[in-house]
C-alpha positions as CSV (number, residue, x, y, z in Angstrom):
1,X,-43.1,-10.8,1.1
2,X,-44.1,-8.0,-0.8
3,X,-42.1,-4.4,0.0
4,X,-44.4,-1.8,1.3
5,X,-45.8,1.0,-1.2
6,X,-43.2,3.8,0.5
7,X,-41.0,1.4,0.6
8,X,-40.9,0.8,-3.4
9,X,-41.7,4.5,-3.7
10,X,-38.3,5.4,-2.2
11,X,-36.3,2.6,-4.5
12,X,-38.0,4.3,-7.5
13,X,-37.2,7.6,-7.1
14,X,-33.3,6.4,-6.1
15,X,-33.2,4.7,-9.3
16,X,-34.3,7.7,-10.7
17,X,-32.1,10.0,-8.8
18,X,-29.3,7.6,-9.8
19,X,-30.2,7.7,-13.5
20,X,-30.0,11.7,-13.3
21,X,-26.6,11.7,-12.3
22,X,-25.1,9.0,-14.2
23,X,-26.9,11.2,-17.8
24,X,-25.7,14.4,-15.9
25,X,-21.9,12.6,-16.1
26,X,-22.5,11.3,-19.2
27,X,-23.7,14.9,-20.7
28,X,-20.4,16.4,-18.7
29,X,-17.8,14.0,-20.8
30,X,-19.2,14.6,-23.8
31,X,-19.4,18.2,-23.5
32,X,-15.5,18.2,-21.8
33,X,-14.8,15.8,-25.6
34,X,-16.3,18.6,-27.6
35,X,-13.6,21.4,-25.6
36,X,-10.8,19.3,-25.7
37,X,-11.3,18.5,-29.5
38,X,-11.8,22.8,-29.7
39,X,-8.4,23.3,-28.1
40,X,-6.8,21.2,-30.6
41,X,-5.9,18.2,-28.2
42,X,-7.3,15.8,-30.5
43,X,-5.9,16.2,-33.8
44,X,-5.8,13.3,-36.4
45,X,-2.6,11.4,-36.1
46,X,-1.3,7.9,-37.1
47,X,-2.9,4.8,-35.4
48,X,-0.3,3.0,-34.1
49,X,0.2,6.5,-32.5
50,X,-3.4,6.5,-31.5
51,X,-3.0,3.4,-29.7
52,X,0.0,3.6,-27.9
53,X,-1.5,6.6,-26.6
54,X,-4.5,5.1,-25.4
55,X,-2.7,2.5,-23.9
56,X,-0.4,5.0,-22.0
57,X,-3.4,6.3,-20.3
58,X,-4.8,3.3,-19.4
59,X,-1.1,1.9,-18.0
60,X,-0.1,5.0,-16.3
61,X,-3.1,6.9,-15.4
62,X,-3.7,10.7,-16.9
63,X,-0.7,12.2,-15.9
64,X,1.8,9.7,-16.8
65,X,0.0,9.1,-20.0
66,X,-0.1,13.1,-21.0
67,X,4.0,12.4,-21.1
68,X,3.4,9.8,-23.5
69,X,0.9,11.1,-25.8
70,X,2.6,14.7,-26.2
71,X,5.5,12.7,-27.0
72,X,3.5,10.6,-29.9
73,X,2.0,13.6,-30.8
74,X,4.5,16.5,-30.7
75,X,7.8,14.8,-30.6
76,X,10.9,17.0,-30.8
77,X,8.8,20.0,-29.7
78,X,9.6,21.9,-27.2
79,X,7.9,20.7,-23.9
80,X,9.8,22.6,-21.4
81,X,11.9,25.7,-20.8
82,X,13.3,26.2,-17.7
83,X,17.3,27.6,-16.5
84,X,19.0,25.1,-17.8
85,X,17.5,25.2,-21.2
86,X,14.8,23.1,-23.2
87,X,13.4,19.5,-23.1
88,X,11.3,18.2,-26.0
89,X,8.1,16.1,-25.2
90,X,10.5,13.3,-26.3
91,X,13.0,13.8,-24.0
92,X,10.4,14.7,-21.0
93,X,8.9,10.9,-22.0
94,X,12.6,9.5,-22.1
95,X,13.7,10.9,-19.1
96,X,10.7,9.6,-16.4
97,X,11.1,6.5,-17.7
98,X,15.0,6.1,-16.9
99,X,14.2,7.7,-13.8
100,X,11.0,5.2,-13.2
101,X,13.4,2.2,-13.9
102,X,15.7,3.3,-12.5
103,X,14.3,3.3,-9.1
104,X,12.1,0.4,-9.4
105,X,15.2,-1.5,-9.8
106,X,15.7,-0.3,-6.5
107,X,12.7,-1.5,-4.8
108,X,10.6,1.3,-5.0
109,X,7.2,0.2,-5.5
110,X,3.8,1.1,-7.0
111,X,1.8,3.0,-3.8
112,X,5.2,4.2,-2.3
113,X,5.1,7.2,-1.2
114,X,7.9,9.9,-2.8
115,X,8.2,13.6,-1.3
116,X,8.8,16.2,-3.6
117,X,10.8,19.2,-2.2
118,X,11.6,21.2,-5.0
119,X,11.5,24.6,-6.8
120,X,10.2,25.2,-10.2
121,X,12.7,23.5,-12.6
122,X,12.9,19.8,-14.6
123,X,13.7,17.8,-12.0
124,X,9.5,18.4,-10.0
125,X,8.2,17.2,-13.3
126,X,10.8,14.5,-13.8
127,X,9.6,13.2,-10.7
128,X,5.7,13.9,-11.5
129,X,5.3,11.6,-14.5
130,X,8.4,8.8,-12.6
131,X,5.7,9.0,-9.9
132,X,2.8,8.4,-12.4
133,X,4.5,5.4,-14.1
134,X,5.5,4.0,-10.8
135,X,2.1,3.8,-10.1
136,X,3.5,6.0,-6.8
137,X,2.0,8.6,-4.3
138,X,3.9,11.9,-5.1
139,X,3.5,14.4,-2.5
140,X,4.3,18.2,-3.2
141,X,5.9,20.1,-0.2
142,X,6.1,23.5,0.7
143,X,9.3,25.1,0.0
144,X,8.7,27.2,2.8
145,X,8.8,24.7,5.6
146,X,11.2,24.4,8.7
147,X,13.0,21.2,9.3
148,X,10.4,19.9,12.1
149,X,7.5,20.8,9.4
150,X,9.0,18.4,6.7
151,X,9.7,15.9,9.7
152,X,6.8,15.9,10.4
153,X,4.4,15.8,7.1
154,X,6.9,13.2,5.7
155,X,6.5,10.6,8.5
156,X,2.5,11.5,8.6
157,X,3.0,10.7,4.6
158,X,4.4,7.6,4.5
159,X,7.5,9.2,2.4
160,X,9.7,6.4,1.7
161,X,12.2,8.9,-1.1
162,X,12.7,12.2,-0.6
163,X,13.5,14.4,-4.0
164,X,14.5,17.7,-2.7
165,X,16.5,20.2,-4.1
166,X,20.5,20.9,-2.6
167,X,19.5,24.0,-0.8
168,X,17.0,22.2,1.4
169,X,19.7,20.1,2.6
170,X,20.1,21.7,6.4
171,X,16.5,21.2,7.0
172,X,16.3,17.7,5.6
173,X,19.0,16.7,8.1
174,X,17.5,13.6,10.1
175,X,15.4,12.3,7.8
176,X,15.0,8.6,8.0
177,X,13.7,6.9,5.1
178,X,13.6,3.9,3.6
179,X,15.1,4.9,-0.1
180,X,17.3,7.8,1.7
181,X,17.1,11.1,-0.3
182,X,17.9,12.5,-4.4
183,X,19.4,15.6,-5.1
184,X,17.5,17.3,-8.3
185,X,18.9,20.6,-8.6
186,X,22.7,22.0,-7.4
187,X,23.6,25.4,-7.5
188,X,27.1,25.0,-8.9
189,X,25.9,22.5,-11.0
190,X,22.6,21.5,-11.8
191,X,23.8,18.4,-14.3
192,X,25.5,16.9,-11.3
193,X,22.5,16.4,-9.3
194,X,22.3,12.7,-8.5
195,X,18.3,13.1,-10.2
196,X,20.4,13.9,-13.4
197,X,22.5,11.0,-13.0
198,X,19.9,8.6,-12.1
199,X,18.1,9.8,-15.7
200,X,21.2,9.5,-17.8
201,X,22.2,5.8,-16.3
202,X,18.4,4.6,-16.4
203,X,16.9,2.1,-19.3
204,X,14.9,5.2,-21.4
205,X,12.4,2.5,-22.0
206,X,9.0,1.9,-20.8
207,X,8.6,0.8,-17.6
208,X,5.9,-2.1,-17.1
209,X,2.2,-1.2,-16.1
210,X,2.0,-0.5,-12.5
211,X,-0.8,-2.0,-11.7
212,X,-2.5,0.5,-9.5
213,X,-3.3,4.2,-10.0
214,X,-0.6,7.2,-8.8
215,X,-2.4,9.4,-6.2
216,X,-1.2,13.1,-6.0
217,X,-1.0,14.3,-2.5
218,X,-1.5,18.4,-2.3
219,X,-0.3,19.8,0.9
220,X,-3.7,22.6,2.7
221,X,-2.0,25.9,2.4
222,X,-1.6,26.0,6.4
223,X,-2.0,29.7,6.8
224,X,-4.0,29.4,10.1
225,X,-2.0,26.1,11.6
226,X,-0.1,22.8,10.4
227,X,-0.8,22.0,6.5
228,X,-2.7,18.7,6.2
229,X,-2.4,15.8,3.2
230,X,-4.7,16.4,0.8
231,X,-5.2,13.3,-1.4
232,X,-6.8,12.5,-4.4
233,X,-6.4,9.8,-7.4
234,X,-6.0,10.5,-10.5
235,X,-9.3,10.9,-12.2
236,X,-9.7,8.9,-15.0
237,X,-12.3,11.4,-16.9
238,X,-12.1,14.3,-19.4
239,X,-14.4,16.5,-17.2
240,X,-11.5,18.1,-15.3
241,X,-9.4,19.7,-18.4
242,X,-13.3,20.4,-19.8
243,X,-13.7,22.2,-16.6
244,X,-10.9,24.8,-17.2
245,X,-11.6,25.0,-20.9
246,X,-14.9,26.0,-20.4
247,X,-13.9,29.3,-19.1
248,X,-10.1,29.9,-20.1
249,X,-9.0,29.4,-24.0
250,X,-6.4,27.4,-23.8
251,X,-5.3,26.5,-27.3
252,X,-2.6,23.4,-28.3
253,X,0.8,23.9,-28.9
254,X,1.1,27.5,-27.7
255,X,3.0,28.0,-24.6
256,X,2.4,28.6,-21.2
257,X,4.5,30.7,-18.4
258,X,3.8,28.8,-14.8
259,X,5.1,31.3,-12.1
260,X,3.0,29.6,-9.3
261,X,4.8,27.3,-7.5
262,X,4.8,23.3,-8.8
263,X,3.9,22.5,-5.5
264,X,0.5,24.2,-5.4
265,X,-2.5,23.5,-7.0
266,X,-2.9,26.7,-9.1
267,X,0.9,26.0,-10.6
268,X,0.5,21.9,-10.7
269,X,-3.2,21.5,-12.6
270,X,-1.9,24.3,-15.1
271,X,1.1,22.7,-15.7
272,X,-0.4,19.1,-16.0
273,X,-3.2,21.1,-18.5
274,X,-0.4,22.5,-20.5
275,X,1.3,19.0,-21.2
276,X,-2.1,17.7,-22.3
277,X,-2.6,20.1,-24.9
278,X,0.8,19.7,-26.3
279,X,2.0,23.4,-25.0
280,X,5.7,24.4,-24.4
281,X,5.9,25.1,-20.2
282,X,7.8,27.6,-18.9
283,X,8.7,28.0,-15.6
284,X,12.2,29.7,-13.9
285,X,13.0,28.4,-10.5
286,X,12.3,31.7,-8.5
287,X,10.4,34.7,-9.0
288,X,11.4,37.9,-10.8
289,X,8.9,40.1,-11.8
290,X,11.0,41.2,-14.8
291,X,12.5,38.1,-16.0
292,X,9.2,36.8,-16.1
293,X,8.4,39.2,-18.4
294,X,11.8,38.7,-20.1
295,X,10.7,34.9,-20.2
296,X,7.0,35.0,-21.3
297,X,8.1,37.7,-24.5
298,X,11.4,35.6,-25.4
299,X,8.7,32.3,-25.8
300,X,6.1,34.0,-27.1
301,X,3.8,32.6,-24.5
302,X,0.0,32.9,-25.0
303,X,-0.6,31.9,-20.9
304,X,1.0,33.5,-17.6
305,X,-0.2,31.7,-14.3
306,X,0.3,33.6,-11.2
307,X,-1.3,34.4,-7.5
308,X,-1.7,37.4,-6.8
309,X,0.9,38.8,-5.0
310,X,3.3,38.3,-8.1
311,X,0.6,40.0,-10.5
312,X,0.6,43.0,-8.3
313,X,4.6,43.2,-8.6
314,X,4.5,42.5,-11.8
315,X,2.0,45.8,-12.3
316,X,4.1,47.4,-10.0
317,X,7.3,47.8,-12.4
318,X,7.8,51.0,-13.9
319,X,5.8,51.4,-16.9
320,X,9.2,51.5,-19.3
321,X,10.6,48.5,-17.9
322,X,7.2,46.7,-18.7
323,X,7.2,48.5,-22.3
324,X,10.4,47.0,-22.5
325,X,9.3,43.4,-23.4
326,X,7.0,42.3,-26.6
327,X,3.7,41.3,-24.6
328,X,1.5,41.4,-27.2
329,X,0.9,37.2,-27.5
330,X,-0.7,37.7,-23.8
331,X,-4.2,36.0,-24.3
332,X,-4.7,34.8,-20.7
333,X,-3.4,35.9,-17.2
334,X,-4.8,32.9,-15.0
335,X,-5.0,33.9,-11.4
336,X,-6.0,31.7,-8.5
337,X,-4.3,30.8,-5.2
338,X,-5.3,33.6,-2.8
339,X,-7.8,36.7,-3.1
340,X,-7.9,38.6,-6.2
341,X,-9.0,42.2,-5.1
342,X,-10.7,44.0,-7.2
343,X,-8.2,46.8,-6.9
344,X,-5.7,44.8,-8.5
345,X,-8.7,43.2,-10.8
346,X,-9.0,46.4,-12.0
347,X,-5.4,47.7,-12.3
348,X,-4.4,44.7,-14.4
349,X,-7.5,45.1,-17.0
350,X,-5.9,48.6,-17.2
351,X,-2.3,47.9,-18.0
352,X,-2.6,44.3,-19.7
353,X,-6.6,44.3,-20.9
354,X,-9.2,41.8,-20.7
355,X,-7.0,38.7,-20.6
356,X,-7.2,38.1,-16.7
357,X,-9.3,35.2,-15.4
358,X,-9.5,34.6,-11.7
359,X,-9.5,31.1,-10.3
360,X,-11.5,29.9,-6.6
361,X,-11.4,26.9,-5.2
362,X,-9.3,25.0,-2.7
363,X,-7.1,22.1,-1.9
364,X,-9.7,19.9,-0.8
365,X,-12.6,20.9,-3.1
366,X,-11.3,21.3,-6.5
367,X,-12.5,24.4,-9.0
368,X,-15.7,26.1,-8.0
369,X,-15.7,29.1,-10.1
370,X,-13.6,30.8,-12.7
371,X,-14.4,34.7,-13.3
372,X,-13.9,35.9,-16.8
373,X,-12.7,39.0,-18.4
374,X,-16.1,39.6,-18.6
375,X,-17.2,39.1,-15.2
376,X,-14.2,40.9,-13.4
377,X,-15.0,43.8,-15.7
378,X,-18.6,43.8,-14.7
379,X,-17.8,42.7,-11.2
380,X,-13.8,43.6,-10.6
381,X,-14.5,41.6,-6.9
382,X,-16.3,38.8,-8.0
383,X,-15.1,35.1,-8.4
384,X,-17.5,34.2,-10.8
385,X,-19.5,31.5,-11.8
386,X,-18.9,27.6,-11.7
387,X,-17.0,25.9,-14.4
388,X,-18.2,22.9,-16.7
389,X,-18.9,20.2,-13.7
390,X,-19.3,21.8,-10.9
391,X,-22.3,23.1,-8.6
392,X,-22.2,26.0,-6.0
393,X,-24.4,26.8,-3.4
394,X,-24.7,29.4,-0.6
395,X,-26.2,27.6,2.7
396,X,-27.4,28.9,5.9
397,X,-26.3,27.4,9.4
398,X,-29.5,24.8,9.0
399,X,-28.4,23.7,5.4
400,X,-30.7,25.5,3.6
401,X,-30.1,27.7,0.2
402,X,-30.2,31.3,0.7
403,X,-31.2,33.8,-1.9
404,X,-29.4,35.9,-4.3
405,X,-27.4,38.7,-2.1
406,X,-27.8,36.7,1.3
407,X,-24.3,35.4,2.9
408,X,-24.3,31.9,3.7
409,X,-21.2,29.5,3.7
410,X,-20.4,27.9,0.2
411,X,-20.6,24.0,-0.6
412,X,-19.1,22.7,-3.8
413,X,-19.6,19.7,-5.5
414,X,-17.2,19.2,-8.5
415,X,-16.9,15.0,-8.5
416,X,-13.4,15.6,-7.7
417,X,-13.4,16.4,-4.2
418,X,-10.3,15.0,-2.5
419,X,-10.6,11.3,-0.6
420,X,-10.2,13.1,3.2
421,X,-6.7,14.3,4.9
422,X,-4.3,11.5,5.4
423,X,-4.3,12.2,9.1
424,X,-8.0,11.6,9.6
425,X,-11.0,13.7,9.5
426,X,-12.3,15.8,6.3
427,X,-15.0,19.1,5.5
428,X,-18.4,19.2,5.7
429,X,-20.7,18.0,3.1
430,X,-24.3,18.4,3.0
431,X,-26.1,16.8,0.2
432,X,-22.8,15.5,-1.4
433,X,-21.7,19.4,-1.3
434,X,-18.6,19.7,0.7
435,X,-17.5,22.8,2.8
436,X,-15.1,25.1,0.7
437,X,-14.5,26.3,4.7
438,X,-15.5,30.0,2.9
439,X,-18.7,32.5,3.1
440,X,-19.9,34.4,0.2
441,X,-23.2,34.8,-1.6
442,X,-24.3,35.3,-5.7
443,X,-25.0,38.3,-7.1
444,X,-28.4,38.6,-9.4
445,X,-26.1,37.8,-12.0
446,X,-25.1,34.5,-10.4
447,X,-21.8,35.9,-10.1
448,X,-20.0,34.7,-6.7
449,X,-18.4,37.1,-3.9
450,X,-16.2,35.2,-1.6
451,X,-16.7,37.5,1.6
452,X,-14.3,35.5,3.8
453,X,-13.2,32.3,6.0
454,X,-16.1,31.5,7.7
455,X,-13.4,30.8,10.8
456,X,-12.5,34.6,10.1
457,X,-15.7,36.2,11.6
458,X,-14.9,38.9,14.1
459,X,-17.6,39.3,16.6
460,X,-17.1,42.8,17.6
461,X,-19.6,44.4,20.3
462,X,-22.1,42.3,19.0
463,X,-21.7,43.0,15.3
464,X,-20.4,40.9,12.4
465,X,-17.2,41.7,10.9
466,X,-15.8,40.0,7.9
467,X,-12.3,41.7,7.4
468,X,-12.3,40.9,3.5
469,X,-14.4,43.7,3.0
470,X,-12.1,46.3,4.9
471,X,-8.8,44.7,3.3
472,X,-10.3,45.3,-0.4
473,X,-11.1,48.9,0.9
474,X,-7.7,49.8,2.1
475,X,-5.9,48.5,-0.5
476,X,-7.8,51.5,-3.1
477,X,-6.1,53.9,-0.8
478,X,-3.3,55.3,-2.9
479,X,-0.5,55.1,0.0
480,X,-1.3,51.9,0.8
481,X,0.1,48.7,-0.9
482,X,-1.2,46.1,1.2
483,X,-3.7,45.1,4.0
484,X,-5.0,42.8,6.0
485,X,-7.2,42.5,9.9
486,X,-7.8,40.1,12.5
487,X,-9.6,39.7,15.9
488,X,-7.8,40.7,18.9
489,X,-9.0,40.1,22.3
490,X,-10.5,42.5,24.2
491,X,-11.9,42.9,27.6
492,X,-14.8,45.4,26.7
493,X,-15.8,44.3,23.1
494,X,-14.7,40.4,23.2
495,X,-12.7,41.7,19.7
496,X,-11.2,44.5,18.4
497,X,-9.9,44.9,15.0
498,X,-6.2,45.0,14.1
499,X,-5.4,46.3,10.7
500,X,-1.6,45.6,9.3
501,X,-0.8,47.9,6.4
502,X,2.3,47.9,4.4
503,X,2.6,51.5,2.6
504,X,3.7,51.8,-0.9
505,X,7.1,52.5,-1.7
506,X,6.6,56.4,-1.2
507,X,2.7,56.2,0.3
508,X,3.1,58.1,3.5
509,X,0.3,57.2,5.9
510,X,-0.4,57.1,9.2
511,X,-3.1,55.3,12.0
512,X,-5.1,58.3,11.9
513,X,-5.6,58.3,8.3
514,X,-6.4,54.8,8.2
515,X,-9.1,55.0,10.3
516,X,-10.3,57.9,8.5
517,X,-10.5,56.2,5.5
518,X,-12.4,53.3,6.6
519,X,-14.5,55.5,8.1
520,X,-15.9,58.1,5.4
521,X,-16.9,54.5,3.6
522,X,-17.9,51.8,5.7
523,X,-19.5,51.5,9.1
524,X,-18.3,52.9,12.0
525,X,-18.0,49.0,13.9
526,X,-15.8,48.4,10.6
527,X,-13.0,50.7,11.5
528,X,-9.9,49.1,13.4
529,X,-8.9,50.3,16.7
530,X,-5.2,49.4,16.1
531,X,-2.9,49.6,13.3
532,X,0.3,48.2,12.9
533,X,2.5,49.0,10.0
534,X,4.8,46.7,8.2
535,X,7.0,46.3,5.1
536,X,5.4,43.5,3.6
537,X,2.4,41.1,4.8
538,X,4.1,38.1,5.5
539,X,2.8,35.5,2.9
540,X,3.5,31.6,1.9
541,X,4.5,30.4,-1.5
542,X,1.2,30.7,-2.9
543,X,0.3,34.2,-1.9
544,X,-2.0,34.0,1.3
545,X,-1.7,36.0,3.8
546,X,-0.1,34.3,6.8
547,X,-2.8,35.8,9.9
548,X,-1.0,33.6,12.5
549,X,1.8,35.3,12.0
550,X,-0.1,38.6,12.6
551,X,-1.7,37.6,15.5
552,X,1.8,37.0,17.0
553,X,3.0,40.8,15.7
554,X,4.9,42.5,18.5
555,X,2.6,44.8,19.9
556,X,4.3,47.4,20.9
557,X,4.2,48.7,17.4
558,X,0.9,48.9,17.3
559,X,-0.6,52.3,16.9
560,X,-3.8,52.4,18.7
561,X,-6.4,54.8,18.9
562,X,-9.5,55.7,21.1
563,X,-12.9,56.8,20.4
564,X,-13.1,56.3,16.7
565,X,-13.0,52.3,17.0
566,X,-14.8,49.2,15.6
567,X,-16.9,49.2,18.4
568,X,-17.1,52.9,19.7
């Protein structure tokens, strides 16, 4: 029986639309080949070296087989620097495979699942490329959780070994699982962590193929309720490290300063990026503003990774203690994690120049744009445009595109999305575009404006309020350090606004001033009826402002005021 004339019509043109996105990938590897041979990744070398890189890759997936290939490549070089000293590539390759032997003897088996509780130090990445060549799901906690937090992810997780470092011990009481727990870093002393001793006992050799891929499992950041699984596989393509190159110049064997958290995306792809390329990572287990610095000039580092709440405190050292350290390798500040204001956009362009580049994405979607130097100088707020890969668009509530300067909640489509939380359930997608969970809209320059959760809407007597907009304001004021504003119920309006501002260290502010502020330069249903000042915004590892801790602010230190409020 012949197939009706629609019928065939419709197989045609999904044939076609099929072709167009297999030469659309196609075009997209090539293009991420040409980058990575511009960074210097793929210099000539010998072919036996060749090969036993290749078939690294192919045994251990990307991020076991970066271990490997650095170590063909670049050998004795440094790899990492951390407290306790420096590891070549060769000893970074050694060491995950005694540990990866080490506890396959011992029944650990590819697709187990291995929870990694750790600072930033060896003994993360140690476990990161064991994982790999274990063929193993590694999942990266928060440093920040509670006892019944890590209870609770870790059964939810499958965690069979937990790799925690010795001060988590108190809230890792009560664990039960089914390879117990390894220490990987002691405060007394580090080389007696039973991670360390594992690595020195284990067979340095490589272990056999796994036989299935590792899946990395990034934890949501959880700043509005209980962080959820986030996992993907590890992609076998180039288009991901194209993606970065396309907007940041990362070069090969440089060196690169990682003071975002392991755990966190931001810290975790730039760190896996730096391997790649054959670059020296730095990282110091907690975060100093000035030994940073002290760190970054004593390596001659080319790269600094931050979120940023640690850029602004980094800005925030007197100018001679800054002066103090030989900056002048800096080619690239890469920000991402949390909102960049443009206050702080600015302030950094003026006291380190046009080296800062501003990652936004999330968890579950991947990169959607990178902003330039030369986008955060035309457009200090912006987040830029997307990378090599990936697709943005604005959509209204029907799933329509919007125009240029219309707000409309953002879908991204990278190819790299993650697989759905482990619990069940996943975002939105609308013609393979999945929710970023954000609202923004595109400049004429098609320069993106993330203008806020679109779960942080205040409805206000009947007007829209997106708080992002008044927290970027506030933060320009020169007595204040910080900001940020939620929805509180309220009998007359449905919401007020509540602003929390932390001062600087000699700012001297008050509510009344705040609210003049806001004020003389937005509308009058955009200033806060309440203001409650703090020390510091309370924040999670990555930077984010914590708003459910806000909303739970004693409020009897609020200062509220009449007449002049968001609704008045």
């Amino acid at each position: 029986m012949l197939a009706s004339p629609t019928v065939a019509a419709t197989g045609i043109d999904q044939l076609r639309d099929g072709a167009s996105k297999l030469a659309s990938r196609a075009a997209a590897e090539l293009e991420a080949l040409r980058l990575i041979q511009r960074a210097g990744m793929l210099g000539a070398q010998r072919p036996d070296r060749t090969l036993t890189s290749l078939n690294a890759l192919r045994r251990y997936g990307p991020i076991g087989g970066a271990v490997v290939t650095a170590a063909q490549r670049y050998g004795d070089r440094p790899g990492l620097v951390d407290e306790l000293g420096t590891l070549s590539f060769n000893d970074l390759d050694r060491r995950s495979n005694a540990l990866a032997n080490a506890w396959r003897r011992e029944g650990l088996r590819p697709g187990a699942g291995i929870g990694i509780l750790a600072r930033n130090h060896r003994g993360l990445l140690d476990t990161t490329f064991a994982a790999a060549k274990l063929g193993a799901r590694a999942l990266y906690l928060n440093t920040d959780f509670a006892g019944p937090q890590l209870r609770d992810v870790c059964k939810r997780e499958g965690v069979e070994l937990l790799v925690r470092d010795e001060e988590y011990e108190g809230i890792a009481d009560g664990l039960e699982l089914a390879h117990g727990q390894e220490v990987a870093w002691t405060e007394s002393d580090p080389g007696s962590a039973s991670l360390e001793q594992r690595i020195r006992d284990g067979d340095p050799s490589r272990p056999p193929a796994p036989g299935q891929s590792s899946t990395v499992i990034l934890l949501t950041s959880g700043t509005t309720g209980t962080p959820k699984g986030a996992p993907r596989q590890t992609p076998h393509s180039l288009v991901p490290i194209g993606s970065l190159l396309s907007k940041v110049p990362y070069r090969s064997a440089e060196a690169t300063y990682v003071a975002a958290p392991l755990f966190h995306g931001l810290g975790f792809g730039n760190a896996m990026l730096a391997f790649a390329l054959g670059s020296t990572v730095v990282v110091r287990r907690r975060f100093d503003p000035e030994a940073v610095l002290a760190g970054f000039a004593a390596q001659r580092a080319t790269a600094l990774v931050v979120v940023p709440v640690m850029l602004q405190r980094i800005l925030a050292l007197p100018d001679e203690q800054r002066a103090a350290h030989d900056l002048s390798s800096l080619r690239i500040v890469f920000c991402g994690g949390a909102q960049l204001d443009a206050e702080l956009a600015r302030a950094a362009r003026r006291e380190l120049g046009d080296v800062v580049y501003n990652l936004y994405g999330s968890t579950e979607v991947a990169v959607a744009t990178i902003a330039t130097p030369a986008d955060l100088s035309a457009a200090p707020g912006c987040a830029g445009r997307p990378p090599l890969g990936a697709t943005v668009r604005i959509l209204d509530e029907t799933g329509r595109e919007v125009a240029n300067g219309e707000t409309g909640r953002i879908f991204v489509g990278s190819g790299f999305e993650f697989e759905g939380y482990t619990g069940g359930g996943g975002k939105e997608t609308i013609d393979g575009l999945m929710s970023s969970g954000d609202v923004g809209h595109f400049d004429s320059a098609g320069r993106l404006f993330v203008d806020g959760r679109d779960d942080e809407m205040i409805v206000s007597g009947g007007e829209n309020v997106f708080p992002r907009e008044i927290e970027e304001l506030l933060v320009t004021h020169e007595a204040i350090a910080e900001a940020a504003l939620i929805g509180i119920p309220d009998p007359e309006f449905g919401k007020r606004l509540r602003a929390f501002v932390a001062p600087t260290a000699d700012g001297q502010i008050d509510a009344d001033e705040v609210k003049r502020f806001v004020k003389e330069n937005l509308a009058r249903f955009k200033v806060p009826r309440d203001v409650l000042f703090l020390d510091a915004l309370p924040r999670n590892p990555s930077g984010k402002v914590l708003k459910r801790e806000l909303a739970e602010a004693e409020p009897a230190s609020v200062e509220s005021g009449g007449g002049d409020g968001d609704a008045a």
